[in-house]
N, C-alpha and C positions, 0 to 999 in steps of 0.2 A: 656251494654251487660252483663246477665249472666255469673259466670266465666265458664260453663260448654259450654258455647256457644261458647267463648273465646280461650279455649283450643283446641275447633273441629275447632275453625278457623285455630290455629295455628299447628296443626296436617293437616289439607288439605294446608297446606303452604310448610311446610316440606316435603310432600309427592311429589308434586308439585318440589322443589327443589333437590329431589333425583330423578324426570324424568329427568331433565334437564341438573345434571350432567353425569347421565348414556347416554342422548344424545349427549353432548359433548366429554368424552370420549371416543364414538365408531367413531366419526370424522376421517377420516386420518389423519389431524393434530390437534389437540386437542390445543386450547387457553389454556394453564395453567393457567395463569393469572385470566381467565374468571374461570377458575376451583377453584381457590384460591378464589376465593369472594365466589362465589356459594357454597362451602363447610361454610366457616366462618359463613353466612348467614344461613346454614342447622343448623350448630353446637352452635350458638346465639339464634334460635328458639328451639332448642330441650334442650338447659339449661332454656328458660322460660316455656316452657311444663313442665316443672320436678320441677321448683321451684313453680311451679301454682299448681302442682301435691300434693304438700305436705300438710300434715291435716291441720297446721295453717295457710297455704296461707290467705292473708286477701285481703279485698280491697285497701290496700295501695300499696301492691305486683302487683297488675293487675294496677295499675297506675303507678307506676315506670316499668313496662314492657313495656307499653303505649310512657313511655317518651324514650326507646333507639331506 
């Protein structure tokens, strides 16, 4: 997969997880818990967007993002 193709996965993934937690938080009772994953998960993708992001990202960078 091109990294540019890569990154737009990983930005509609993000985006994606930022519905789902604004959908749980308007809950009456909001699962924290489920909130706590869903954030970690937003905040785990959006540090491999940033490090994919950077001028010398290489292909070894998109294979160890591959591997978490």
């Amino acid at each position: 997969m091109p990294l540019q193709d890569h990154v737009e996965s990983l930005r509609a993934k993000h985006a994606h997880l930022e519905e789902l937690i604004d959908e749980e938080m308007h809950r009456p009772l909001p699962d924290q818990a489920r909130l706590s994953r869903l954030k970690k998960e937003k905040l785990r993708i959006k540090e491999q967007i940033e490090r994919l992001g950077r001028p010398n990202a290489s292909v070894t960078t998109v294979a160890q993002t591959n591997l978490a």
